[in-house]
N, C-alpha and C positions, 0 to 999 in steps of 0.2 A: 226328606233329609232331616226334618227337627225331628219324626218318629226315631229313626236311627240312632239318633243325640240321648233323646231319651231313654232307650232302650240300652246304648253303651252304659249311662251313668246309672243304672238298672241292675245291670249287671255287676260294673263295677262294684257298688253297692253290697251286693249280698256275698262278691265275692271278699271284701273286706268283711263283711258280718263272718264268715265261712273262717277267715282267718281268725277272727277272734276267739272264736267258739274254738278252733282247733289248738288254741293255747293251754299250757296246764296251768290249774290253780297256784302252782307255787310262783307262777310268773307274774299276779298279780298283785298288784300296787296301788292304791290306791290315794290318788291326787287330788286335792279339792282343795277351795276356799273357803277358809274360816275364820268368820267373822262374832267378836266376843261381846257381849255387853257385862259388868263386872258390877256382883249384886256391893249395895252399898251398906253398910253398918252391919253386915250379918242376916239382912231380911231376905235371903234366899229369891232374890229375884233375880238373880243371873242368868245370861242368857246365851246358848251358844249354835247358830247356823251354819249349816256345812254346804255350799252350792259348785255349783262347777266342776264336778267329779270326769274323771276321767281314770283311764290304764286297765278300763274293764269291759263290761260288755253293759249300759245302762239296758233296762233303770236298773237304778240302785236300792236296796232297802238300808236304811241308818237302826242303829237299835242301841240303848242306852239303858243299864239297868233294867233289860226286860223289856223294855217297852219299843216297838218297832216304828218305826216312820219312814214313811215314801219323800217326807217333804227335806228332813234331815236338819230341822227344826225342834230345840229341847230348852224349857224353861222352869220356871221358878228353881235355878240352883242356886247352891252354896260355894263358898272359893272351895279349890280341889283339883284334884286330878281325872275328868273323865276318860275312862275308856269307850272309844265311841266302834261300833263292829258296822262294815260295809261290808255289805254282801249284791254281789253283781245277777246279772240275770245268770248267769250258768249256775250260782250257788257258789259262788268263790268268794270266800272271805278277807275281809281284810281288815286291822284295827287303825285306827286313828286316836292317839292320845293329846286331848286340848289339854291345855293350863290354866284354869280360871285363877290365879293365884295372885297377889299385887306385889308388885316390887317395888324398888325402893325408888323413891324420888330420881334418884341422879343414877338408874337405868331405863328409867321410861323416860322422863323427858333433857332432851337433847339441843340446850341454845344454842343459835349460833354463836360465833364471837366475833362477830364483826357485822358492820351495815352499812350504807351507802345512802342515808335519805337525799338525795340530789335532785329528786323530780324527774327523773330519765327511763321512772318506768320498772326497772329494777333493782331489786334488794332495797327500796323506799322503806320498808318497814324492817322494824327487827322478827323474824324468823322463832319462833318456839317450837321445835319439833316435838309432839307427842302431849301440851298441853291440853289439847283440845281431849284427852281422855279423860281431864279431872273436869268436875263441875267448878263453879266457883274459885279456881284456882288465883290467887292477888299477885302480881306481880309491880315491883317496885322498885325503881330506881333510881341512885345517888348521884352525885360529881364527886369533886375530887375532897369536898370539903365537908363531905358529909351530907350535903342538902339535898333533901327528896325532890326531884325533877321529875317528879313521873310514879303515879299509881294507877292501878286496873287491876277491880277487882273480878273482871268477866273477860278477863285478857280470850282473845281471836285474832288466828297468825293474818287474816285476812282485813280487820282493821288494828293493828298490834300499830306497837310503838314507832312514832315516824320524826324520833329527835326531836321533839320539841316539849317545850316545857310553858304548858297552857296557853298556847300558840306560838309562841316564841322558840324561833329556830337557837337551837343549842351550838356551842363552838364543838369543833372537832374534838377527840380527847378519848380516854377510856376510864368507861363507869361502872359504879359496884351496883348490880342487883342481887336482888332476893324475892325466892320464889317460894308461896308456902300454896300449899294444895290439902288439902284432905284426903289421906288414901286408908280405904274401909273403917272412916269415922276417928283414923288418928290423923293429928295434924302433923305436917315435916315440911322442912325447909331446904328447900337451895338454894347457893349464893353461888356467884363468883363474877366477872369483868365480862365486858363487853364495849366495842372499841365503836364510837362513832365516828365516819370515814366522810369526808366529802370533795 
């Protein structure tokens, strides 16, 4: 009986391989994850990973300016536009264009506006989505009267801001910050409110 088992999923198997191979090149597509590292000041160490391919017949070769990889693995770049060519096992091409390129402060990162530090477990801390891409990123924030309650110069959405002000639980209310990051060695700033909720 498990011989049978095996022998179905066997079958199945190459009869799925069969189908693939029986598809035409134009019907390929190619699907993957890709993941960026973004060289800083210009020193061309940018880095960009292509893993999890699928819509073809693996393996796959990756190839970038000439240069071919199985792993789909390409470093020391510059910001740009790569054209990146997958080519499947039949020989079916396909391209894939990354953007090593930096945008501007207030499209990469994305605060919340609003938080709940209550102790209950959730939304305790304030939320910075996409901070974690800048290194050294400062974030800092005011009350209503101007007064700095709060700096991190190594802001992490994981220990980020939890309402309080050098342990001192802060009252409810909504507060101005300001976010300044370094994006490819120029400095820029974001501001705007943020409502603390309890």
């Amino acid at each position: 009986m498990n011989v049978k088992l095996k022998l179905g999923c066997i079958v199945l198997f190459v009869f799925f391989q069969e189908q693939l191979f029986s598809q035409s090149c134009s019907e390929f597509e190619a699907n993957s994850v890709v993941e960026k590292v973004f060289p800083q000041c210009n020193n061309g160490d940018g880095e960009i990973m292509i893993t999890n391919t699928f819509g073809g017949v693996p393996p796959y070769q990756y190839e970038l300016n000439g240069l071919p990889t199985q792993t789909g693995a390409f470093f020391e770049l510059d910001t740009g536009l790569y054209p990146i060519q997958v080519t499947d096992a039949r020989g079916c091409k396909d391209t894939i264009i990354v953007e090593l390129l930096y945008e501007d402060l207030s499209e990469s990162i994305k605060p919340f506006n609003a938080f709940t530090p209550n102790e209950d477990g959730m939304n305790d801390r304030w939320q910075i989505p996409g901070i974690e891409r800048y290194k050294n990123a400062e974030v800092r924030v005011f009350n209503r009267w101007g007064q700095q309650v709060y700096v991190n110069s190594l802001y992490s959405n994981s220990d980020g801001w939890d309402g309080t002000n050098n342990g001192a639980k802060l009252s409810s209310g909504t507060y101005f910050y300001i976010i300044t990051a370094f994006s490819n060695c120029i400095e820029s700033s974001l501001s705007g409110f943020v409502t603390l909720m309890k």
